[in-house]
N, C-alpha and C positions, 0 to 999 in steps of 0.2 A: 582771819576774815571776819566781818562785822558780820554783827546782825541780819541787818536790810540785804547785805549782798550775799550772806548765807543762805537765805530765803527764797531771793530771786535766782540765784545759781542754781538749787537745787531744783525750783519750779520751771525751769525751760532750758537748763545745758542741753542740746544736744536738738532742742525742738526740730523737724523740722528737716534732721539730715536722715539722708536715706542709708541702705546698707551699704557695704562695698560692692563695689561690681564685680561679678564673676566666683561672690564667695558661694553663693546656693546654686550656681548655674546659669543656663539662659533661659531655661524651659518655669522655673519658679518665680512664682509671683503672680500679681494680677494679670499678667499675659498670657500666662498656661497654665497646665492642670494640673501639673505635677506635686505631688505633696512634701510637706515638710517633713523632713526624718528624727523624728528622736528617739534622744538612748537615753536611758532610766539606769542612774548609776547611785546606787542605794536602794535597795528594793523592801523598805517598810512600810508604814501605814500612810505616812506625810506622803511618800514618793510616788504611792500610787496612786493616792488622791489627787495628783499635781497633775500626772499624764492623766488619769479620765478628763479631768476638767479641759487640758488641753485636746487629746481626741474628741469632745463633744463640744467644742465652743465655735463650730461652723466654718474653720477654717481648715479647708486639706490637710490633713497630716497623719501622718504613721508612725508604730513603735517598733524599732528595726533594731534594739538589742539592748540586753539587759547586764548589768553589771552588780556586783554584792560580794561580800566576804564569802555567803556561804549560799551554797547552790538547794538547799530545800528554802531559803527565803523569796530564791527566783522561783523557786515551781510556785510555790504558795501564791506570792503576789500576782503570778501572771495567771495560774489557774482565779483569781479572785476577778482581773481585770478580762478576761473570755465571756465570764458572768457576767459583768456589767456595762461594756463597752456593746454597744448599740450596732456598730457596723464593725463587724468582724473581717473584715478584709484589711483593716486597719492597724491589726496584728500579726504583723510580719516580721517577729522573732522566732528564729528556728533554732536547734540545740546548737547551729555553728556561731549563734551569736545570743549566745548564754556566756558570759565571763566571769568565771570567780578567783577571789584572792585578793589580796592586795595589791594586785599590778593590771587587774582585768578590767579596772575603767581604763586606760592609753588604745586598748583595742577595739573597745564601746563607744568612745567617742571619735574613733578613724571614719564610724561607717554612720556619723550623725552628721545632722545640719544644727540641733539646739540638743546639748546634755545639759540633763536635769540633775543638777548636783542634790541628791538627796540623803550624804553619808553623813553622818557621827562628824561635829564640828572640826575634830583635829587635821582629818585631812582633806577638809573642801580648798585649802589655801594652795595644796599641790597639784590636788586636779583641777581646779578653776584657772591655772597658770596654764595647765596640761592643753586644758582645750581655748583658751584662746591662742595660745599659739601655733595652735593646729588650725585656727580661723573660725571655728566655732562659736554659736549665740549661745546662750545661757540660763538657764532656771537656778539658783543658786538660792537652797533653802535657809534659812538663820535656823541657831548660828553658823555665822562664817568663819569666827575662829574661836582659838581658846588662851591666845597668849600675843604678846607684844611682836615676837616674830612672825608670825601668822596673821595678823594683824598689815602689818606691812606688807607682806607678800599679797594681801587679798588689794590693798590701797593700791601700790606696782600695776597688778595686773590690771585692776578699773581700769587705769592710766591707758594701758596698751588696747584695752579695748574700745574704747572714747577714741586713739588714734584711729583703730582700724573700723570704728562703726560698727562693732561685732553689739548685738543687743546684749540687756545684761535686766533679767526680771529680781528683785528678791522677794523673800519669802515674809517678809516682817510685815503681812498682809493688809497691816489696819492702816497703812496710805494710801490704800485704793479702796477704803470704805466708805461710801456715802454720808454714812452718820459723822466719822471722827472728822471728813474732810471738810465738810459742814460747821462743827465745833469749833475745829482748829483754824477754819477763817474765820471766824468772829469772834475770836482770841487774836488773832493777826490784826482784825479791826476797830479793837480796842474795847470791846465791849467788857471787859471786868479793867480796863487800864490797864497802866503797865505794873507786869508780875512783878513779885518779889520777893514768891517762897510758891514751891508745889508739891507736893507727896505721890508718891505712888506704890500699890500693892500687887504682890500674888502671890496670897497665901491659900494653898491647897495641898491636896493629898499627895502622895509618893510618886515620882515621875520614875522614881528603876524599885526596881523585887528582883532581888536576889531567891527567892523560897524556891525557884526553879531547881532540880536538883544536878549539880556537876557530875557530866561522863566523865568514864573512866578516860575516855580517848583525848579528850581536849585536852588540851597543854593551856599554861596559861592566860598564855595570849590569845589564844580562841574562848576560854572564856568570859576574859574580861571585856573583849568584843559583842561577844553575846549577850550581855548584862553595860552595855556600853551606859548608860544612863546615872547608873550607880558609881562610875569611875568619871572624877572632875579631868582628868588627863583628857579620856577620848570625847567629853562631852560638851566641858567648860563650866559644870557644875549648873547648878537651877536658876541661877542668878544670870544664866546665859540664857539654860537652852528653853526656859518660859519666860521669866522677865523681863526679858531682853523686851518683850514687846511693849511693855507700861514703858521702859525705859527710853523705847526709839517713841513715843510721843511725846514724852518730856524735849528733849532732843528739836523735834519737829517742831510743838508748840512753841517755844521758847526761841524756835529759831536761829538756835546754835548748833554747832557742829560736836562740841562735847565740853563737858565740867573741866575747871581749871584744877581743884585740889579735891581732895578726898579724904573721909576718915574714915572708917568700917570695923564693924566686929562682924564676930560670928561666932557658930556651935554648932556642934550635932548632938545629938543623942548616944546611947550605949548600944542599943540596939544597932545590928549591921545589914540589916534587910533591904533599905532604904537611902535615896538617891542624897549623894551627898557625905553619908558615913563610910566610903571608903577612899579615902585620898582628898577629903574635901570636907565643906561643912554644909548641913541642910538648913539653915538659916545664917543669911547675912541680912545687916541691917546699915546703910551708906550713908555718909551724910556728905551731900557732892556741891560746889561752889560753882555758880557761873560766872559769865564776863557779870558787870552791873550788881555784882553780890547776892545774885539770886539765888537763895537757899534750897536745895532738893532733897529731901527726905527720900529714904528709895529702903522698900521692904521687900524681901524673897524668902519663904519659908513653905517647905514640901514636906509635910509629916501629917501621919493619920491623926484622927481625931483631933485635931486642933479647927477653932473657929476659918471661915475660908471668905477672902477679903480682892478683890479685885479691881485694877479699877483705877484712874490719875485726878489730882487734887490740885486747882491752879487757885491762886490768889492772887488778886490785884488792887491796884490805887484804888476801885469803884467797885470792886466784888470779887464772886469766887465762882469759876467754874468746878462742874463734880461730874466725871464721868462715871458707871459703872454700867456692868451689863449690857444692855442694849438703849442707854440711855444716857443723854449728856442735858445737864439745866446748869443754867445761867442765874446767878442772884447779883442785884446789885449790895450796894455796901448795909442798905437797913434790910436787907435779907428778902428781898420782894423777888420773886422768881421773874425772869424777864426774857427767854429763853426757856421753853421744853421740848427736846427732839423729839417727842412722840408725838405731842400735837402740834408741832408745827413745823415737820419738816420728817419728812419719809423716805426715810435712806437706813441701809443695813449697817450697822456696829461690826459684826463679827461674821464668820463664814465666809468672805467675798473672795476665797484662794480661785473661784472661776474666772475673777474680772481679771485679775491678776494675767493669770493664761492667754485668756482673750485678749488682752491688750499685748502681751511678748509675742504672740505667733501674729493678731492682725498686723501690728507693725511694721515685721520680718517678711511678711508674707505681700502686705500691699504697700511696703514702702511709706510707713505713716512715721509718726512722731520717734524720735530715738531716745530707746530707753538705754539708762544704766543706775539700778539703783545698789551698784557695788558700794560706793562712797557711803550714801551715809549706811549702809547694814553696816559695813567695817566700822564706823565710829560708833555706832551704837551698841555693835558687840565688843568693841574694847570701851565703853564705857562699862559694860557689867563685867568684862575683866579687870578694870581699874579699881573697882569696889571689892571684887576677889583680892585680889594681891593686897590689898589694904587690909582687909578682914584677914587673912591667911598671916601675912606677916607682921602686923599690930602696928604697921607704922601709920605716920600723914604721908600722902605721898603726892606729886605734882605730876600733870598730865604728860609733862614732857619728859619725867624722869621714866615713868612708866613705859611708856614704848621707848622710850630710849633702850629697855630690858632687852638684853641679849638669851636670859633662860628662855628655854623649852621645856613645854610640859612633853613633847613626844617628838622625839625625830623622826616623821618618815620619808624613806628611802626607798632607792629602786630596790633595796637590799631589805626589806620588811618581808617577813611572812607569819607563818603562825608559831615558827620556832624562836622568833626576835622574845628578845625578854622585853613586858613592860615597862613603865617608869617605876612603877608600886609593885612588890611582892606582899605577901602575907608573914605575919610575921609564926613563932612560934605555934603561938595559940590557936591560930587562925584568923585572926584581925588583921585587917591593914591598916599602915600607919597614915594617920593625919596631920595637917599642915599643926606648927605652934608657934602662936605669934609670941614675936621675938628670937626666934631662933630662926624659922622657915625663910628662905632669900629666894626675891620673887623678882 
C-alpha cells in the first residue's frame, strides 16, 4: 500500500458503519437505557485506569467481571476502583464473576458487550481472537504482540472484526491526542517537506524489579508472570511494551504501515534486577529503512541512572519537526521556529487514555463512527518486534522475512496453567539465559 492510501485508509476505513444488529441487544443504544457491560481481563494499573476512564466518560456502562492470573490483583484492583468510581451502582462484579487463571478470560468475556484486553502482550493475540468471535467490542491495550505469530493472529482477527463491525479501540493513546494530532497534520501538509530521516527515543528507568522476594509456593511460571515485565517472552521486551509508542508515530507521521529492512543491536547489563536482563536485552538501538529510503533511527533503553530522553525527530526538504514532552515546534531549513504547540495551538500531548474510552463506548453505544485501530497497533508492535529479532539475532533482516517467522516466544493453550514450564528457566547460578546474536534464531 502506498503512502497517500495508507493514510487515507487508516483515517476513515470503517467511517460511518454502524455495529451489527443484535450484537448488544435491542434495549442498547441511544434508544434505551440500558448499559454497556464490560469485563476487565488484566487487572493492573493500565487496566484499571482504562475502565475508570470508560465508567466516567457519560456513557451508560458497567463493570460486570473481572479476569487475571491471580485473584489478590482482582481484590486489589477492584477494591482501588470502589474508591474511585463516582457511581457505585456501576460495579457490578460479584465473587461469581471474579476469574482467575489462565483460562478465566473465555468466561469474562461470555458475560460482556466490550472486554478490555489489558494482559501481558503474549497473550492478547488469543483472547482478542476469543472475544471477537464470541461477537465482542474491544479495548485492546499495546502491546498487542510479541512475536511474528501473534502478530498475524492480532492482523486475522482485525479482519474478522471490520467484517462483523465488532469496534476495536487500542491503547497506543497518542492518536487521539490533540497535540500530536495537530503535529502530525502539518507534517502531512508539508510544512518541514518531504522526510528523509526521523529518530526517535525512550530512554528511562526500569520497567520490571525483580527485588520482590520469591514464595516458596510459586512454581515458575507463576513467577515469571508475576514479574512479567522483566521476561521478553510474556512482555515483548521495552522496545514493545514503551517504545512502541515513539514507534507507532513514526509509522503514522510517515504515513506508512511499517519499515522495509532493519539493522539492530543491543545489551543488557550484569545486573538481573531489571527489565530486559532476563531472556532479553534492556537496550536496543534500530536502524529501520522506509519505502522512499527514509532513514529511522529508533532508541529503547530502561535502566537506572542513565540520562532519560523522549520524544520523535522528523527531518525534511524545508526543516525539522522535534517533539518532546508536551510539546511539538516546527523549524524551517535556517532554523526559524515556525510552528510552537504551546503557543499556538492547545491540545494535550499525553494522558488522553479518557478520549480514547469516550470515543469506543460513544461509538458502540450511539452508533457513531467505526473504529478499529487493530491494524495499525499490530504493525507498529511488529515493528518493535522487527528491531528485537534483529538486535537478538545480529542479522539485516527484511519485513517480509520477519513475519514470514514461524518461532514463538510462548505457546499459549487451552492447556496452560501455572504448572506449564516457561520458555526460559534459570540456569545453574540463578541467571537466566539471554538472546546471542548470531546464534539466537528468531
Amino acid at each position: 500500500m502506498k503512502r497517500r492510501e495508507f493514510v487515507k485508509s487508516t483515517a476513515i476505513a470503517g467511517t460511518g458503519a454502524l455495529a451489527a444488529p443484535g450484537i448488544l441487544g435491542a434495549n442498547i443504544g441511544s434508544q434505551g437505557q440500558d448499559r454497556l457491560k464490560i469485563a476487565l481481563i488484566g487487572c493492573g494499573g493500565r487496566g484499571t485506569g482504562a475502565v475508570l476512564d470508560a465508567l466516567n466518560c457519560g456513557v451508560p456502562a458497567e463493570l460486570v467481571a473481572m479476569a487475571d492470573l491471580f485473584s489478590d490483583r482482582i481484590d486489589l484492583h477492584y477494591n482501588a476502583l470502589v474508591e474511585r468510581v463516582k457511581d457505585k451502582t456501576q460495579l457490578k462484579v460479584t465473587e461469581d464473576t471474579r476469574f482467575t487463571g489462565f483460562q478465566g478470560y473465555k468466561k469474562a468475556i461470555a458475560l460482556c458487550d466490550i472486554a478490555f484486553l489489558t494482559t501481558p502482550a503474549a497473550y492478547k493475540p488469543i483472547m482478542f481472537e476469543e472475544a471477537i468471535k464470541q461477537g465482542k467490542h474491544v479495548f485492546i491495550e499495546k502491546p498487542v504482540s510479541v512475536d511474528a505469530y501473534g502478530f498475524k493472529k492480532i492482523m486475522e482477527t482485525a479482519a474478522l472484526a471490520k467484517k462483523n463491525r465488532l469496534y476495536v479501540a487500542g491503547g497506543l493513546q497518542r492518536r487521539y491526542s490533540p497535540g500530536y494530532q495537530k503535529i502530525v497534520e502539518l507534517i502531512h501538509d508539508g510544512i518541514i517537506g518531504d522526510i528523509f530521516s526521523a529518530e526517535c527515543y525512550w530512554f528511562g528507568g526500569p520497567i520490571g524489579d525483580l527485588s520482590r522476594p520469591r514464595e516458596d509456593s510459586w512454581t515458575e511460571m507463576e513467577f515469571q508472570n508475576r514479574h512479567w515485565r522483566s521476561f521478553s517472552w510474556v512482555s515483548g521486551g521495552n522496545i514493545e511494551e514503551y517504545h512502541v509508542h515513539n514507534i507507532d508515530v513514526v509509522n503514522w507521521a510517515l504515513q506508512q504501515e511499517n519499515p522495509l529492512t532493519v539493522t539492530a543491536h543491543g545489551g543488557k547489563i550484569s545486573e538481573k534486577l531489571y527489565s530486559g536482563s532476563l531472556g532479553g536485552f534492556d537496550s536496543i538501538s534500530s536502524h529501520f529503512i522506509y519505502e522512499n529510503d527514509i532513514s529511522v533511527h529508533s532508541y529503547s533503553r530502561n535502566l537506572p541512572n542513565c540520562s532519560v530522553k523522549n520524544g520523535e525527530w522528523f527531518y525534511g526538504t524545508k526543516g525539522r519537526v522535534v517533539i518532546t514532552g508536551d510539546n511539538a515546534q516546527a523549524f524551517n531549513s535556517k532554523g526559524k521556529l515556525i510552528f510552537d504547540s504551546k503557543k499556538e495551538y492547545d491540545g494535550n500531548f499525553h494522558g488522553v487514555h479518557g478520549i480514547v474510552q469516550k470515543d469506543l463506548l460513544e461509538g458502540i453505544y450511539n452508533k457513531k463512527k467505526y473504529i478499529n485501530d487493530a491494524f495499525y497497533a499490530a504493525k507498529s508492535c511488529m515493528t518493535g518486534t522487527f528491531g528485537r529479532m534483529s538486535a537478538w539475532s545480529g542479522r539485516n533482516m527484511k519485513w517480509e522475512d520477519a513475519i514470514a517467522s514461524e518461532v514463538k516466544l510462548f505457546d499459549y493453550t487451552d492447556e496452560t496453567d501455572f504448572n506449564s514450564v516457561p520458555p526460559i528457566l534459570p540456569l545453574a547460578n540463578g541467571d537466566y539465559p539471554v538472546p546471542v546474536p548470531g546464534k539466537t534464531q528468531v
